[in-house]
Each structure stands twice: as C-alpha cells, then as structure tokens.
N, C-alpha and C positions, 0 to 999 in steps of 0.2 A: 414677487410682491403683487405684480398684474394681477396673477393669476388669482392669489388670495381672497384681491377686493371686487376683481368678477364674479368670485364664486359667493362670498356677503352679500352683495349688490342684487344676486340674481336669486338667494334666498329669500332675502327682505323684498323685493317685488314679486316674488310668486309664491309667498304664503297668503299674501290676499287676493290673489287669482284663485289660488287652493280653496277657499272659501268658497269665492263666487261660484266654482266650480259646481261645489256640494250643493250650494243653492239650498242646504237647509240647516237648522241650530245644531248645532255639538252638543252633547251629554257632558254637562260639570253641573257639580252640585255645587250653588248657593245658598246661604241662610237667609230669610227673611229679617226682617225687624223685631220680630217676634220670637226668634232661633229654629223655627221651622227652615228642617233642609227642601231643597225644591231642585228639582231636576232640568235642567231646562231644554233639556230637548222635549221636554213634556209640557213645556207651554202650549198652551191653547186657550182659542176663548170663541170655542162656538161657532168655527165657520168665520168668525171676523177676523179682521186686520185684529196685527198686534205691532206698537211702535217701540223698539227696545232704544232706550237712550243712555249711552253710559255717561257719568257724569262724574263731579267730585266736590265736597264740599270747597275744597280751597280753588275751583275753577268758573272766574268770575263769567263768563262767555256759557258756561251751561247752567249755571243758575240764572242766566236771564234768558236763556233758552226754556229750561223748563216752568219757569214763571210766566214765559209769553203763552206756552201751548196750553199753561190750568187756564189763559183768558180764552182758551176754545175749545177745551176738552168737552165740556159738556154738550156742545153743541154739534164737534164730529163724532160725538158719540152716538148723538141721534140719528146723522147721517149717512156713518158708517159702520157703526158698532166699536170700534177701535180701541184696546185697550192699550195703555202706555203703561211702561213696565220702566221705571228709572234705576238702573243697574249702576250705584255706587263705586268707585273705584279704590276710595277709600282705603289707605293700604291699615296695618295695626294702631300707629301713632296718631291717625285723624278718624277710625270708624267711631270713635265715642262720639263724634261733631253731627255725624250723619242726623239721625233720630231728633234730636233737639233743634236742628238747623229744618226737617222738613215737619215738624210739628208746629213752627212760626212762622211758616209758609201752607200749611194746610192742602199740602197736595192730596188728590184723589188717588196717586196715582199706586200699584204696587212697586215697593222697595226692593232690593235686594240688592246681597252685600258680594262683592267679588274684593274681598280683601289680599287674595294672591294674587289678581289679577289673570287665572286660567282660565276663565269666559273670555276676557278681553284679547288675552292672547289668542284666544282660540279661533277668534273671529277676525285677527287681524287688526287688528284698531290700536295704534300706534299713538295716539293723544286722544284727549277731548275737548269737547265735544263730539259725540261718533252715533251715528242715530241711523237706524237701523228697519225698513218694514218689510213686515214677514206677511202674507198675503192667509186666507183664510184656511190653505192646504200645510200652512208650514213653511213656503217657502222665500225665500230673502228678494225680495223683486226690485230695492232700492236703500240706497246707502246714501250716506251725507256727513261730513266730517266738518268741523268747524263748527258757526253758528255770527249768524247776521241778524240784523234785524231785518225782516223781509222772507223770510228762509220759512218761516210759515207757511207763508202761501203755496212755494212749492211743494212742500209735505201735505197740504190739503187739496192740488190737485192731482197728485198721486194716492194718497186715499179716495180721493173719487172716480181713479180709474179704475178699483178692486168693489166699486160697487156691482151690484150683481143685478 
C-alpha cells in the first residue's frame, strides 16, 4: 500500500516538473469561440509575451482575476506587447455559459475552449485559477496558481522583466 501511494505521490509531483522541464506549450487542439480549431503549440504573437490563463465560468477567483487584468490590459499591452489568451475549462454541461458570460464582460482577450481538459492536463494545472507566461521565444518563464487580489502587480513585474 506504501508503495502504491509513493508511486501516486511522485506521479502527481513530477508531471508538473515534466512541464517545467519542457519549458515550452504542448500541441492540443482547441476550438475558439468561433469553432475555429487552433493549435497551441502554435501560439505566438510576434516576439511578445503571451499570458495563458485557464479559467472557468463557475470559478469565482478567476473571473475576478480576469476582470482585474481587462482594468490593465490595454496598458501592458503598450508596455509589453502581451497578449492574454483565457483558456476556458469549461467541461460540456457549462461551455454554453462561456460565450454569454464573457460577451457581458467585454474581454479583449482570445478565448479558447479546452472542454476535455487536455491543454490543462497537459500542462499540469490541477485547479483554477492557473496563469501561465510564455516569454517572446515560446517559452513558459512563470507560472501562478490561485488568484489574490494584489497578484497583478506580480504579473506586471514579470512582464517587465521580458521587456527587450
């Protein structure tokens, strides 16, 4: 029985080592909002930052997470170019919520549906809140789990360390 829940124990801690490792996105296809499929290890935007935020309509801590960051999108956008990408977790019974819920919220941001959760899995991210920056090469340079109020500011001066 030891043995069983070592061996659990030390899966579940070093599939998000495995990650860190990679230091770059997996390949799973997501649908947009739109039903466009999107690749994601194919993201990019130009050389800038990109901040992937998983999220869920029924999770009240990341809707006020990505409500705090539209009050400064525009502004580290200028800064650092940065695009935020809110990756849904949404499983079948709640993606109808998605679309109507950030339509009344007017995010800039792109959507995208991980309704099996194999992005999420794939990157390790065990709950949300789970927020993610990938630096302007692709690669993952900081991670962040939960969501405070205050927790802004640490994500804006780690976007200003990837300034150039």
């Amino acid at each position: 029985m030891k043995i069983c829940l070592l061996t659990l124990l030390s899966v579940v801690l070093i599939s998000p080592a495995a990650v860190a490792q990679t230091n770059s996105l997996p390949s799973v296809q997501l649908k947009d909002l739109e039903g466009n499929t999107v690749d994601t290890q194919s993201l990019f935007n130009g050389g800038n930052p990109i901040l992937i935020c998983f999220w869920a309509t029924w999770c009240s801590p990341c809707k006020r997470e990505l409500n705090t960051y539209a009050d400064y999108y525009a502004e580290w956008q200028e800064e650092t170019g940065v695009k935020i990408i809110a990756v849904s977790v949404d499983d079948q019974r709640t993606v109808a919520q998605v679309n109507p819920y950030v339509s009344s919220v007017s995010w800039e941001y792109d959507i995208l549906l991980d309704t099996n959760r194999q992005f999420q899995q794939a990157l390790g991210v065990v709950n949300v809140p789970h927020t993610f920056l990938i630096d302007g090469k692709g690669n993952i340079v900081w991670q962040h789990n939960n969501y405070q109020p205050g927790d802004e500011e640490e994500l804006h001066k780690e976007l200003l360390k990837l300034k150039s």
